[in-house]
C-alpha positions in Angstrom: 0.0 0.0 0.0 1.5 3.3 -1.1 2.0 5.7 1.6 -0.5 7.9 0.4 -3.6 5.5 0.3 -5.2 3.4 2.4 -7.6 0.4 2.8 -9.2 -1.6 5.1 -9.3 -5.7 5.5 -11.4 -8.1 6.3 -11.2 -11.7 6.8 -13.6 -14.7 8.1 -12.6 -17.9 9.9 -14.5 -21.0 9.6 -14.9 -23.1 12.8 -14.7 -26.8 11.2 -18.4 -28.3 11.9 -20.6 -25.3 12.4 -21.2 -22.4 9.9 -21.6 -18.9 11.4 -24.2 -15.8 9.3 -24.4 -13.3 10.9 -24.6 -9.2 10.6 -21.1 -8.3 11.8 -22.0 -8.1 15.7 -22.1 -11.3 16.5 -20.4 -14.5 16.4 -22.3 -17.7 17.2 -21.0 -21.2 18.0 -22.8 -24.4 18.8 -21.2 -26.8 21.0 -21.6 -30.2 20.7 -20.8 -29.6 17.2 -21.4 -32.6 14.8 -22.5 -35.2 17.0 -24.1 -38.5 15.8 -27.0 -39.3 18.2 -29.0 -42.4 17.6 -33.3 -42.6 17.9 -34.9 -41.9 20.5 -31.2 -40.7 22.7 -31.3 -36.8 23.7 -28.2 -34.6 23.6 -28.1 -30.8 25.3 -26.8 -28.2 22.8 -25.7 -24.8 23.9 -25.0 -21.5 21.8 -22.2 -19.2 23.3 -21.8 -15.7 21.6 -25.2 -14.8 21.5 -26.7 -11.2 21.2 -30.8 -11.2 22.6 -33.2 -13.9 22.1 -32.0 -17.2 20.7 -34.4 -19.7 18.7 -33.7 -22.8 18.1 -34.9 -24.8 15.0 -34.2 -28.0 12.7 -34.0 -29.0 9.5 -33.0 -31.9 7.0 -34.0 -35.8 6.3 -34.3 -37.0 9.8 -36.7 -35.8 12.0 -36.5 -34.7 15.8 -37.8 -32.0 18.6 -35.5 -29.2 20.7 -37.1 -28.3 24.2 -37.4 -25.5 24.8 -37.0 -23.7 21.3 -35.8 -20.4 22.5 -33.2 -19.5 25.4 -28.9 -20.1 25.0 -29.0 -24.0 25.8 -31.9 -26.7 24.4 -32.2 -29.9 24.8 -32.7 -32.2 21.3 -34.2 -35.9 21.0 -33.9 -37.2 18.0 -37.2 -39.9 16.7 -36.1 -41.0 13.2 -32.7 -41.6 11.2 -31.1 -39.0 9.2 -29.3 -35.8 8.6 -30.4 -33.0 11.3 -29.4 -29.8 10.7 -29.5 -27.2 14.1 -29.9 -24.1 14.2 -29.2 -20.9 16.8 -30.8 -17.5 14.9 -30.0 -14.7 17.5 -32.2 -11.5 17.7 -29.6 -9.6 16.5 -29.4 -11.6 13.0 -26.7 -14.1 13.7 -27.2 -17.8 13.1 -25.2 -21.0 13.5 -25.7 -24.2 12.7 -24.5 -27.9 13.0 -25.0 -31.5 11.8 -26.4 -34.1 13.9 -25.6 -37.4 12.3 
């Protein structure tokens, strides 16, 4: 960079097993991350980094509930075989999510 100009960087880090959107103010992360839980076991997933109101939902092939949906930790049961995608959307627009195998 000449000495006369200037410029501003930005990077991202990816945290291997979870993928992070957010709107720049917050940085989620879901721990277990990737965990293969069989039918009918439960597994306690918590969200650190967190800005307001976290919801929890999921997604994908298999099938499954989170109690309760909203709050920093839930608790997930899985009832059928599949890919599970979990979510954590904040109420400041961040979302993470992982895969339950």
């Amino acid at each position: 960079i000449e000495s006369d100009r200037y410029s501003t960087f930005f990077a991202t880090a990816t945290i291997p097993g979870s993928t992070d959107t957010d709107d720049g103010n917050t940085t989620l992360s879901i721990s277990p991350s990737n965990p293969t839980i069989a039918v009918n076991a439960t597994q306690v997933f918590s969200v650190s980094g967190s800005s307001g109101t976290v919801t929890w939902n999921i997604s994908g092939t298999g099938s499954g509930s989170v109690s309760p949906q909203t709050g920093t930790s839930t608790t997930f049961k899985r009832t059928t075989a599949g890919s599970i995608t979990l979510t954590a959307s904040d109420s400041a627009g961040g979302s993470t999510s992982t895969t339950i195998n």
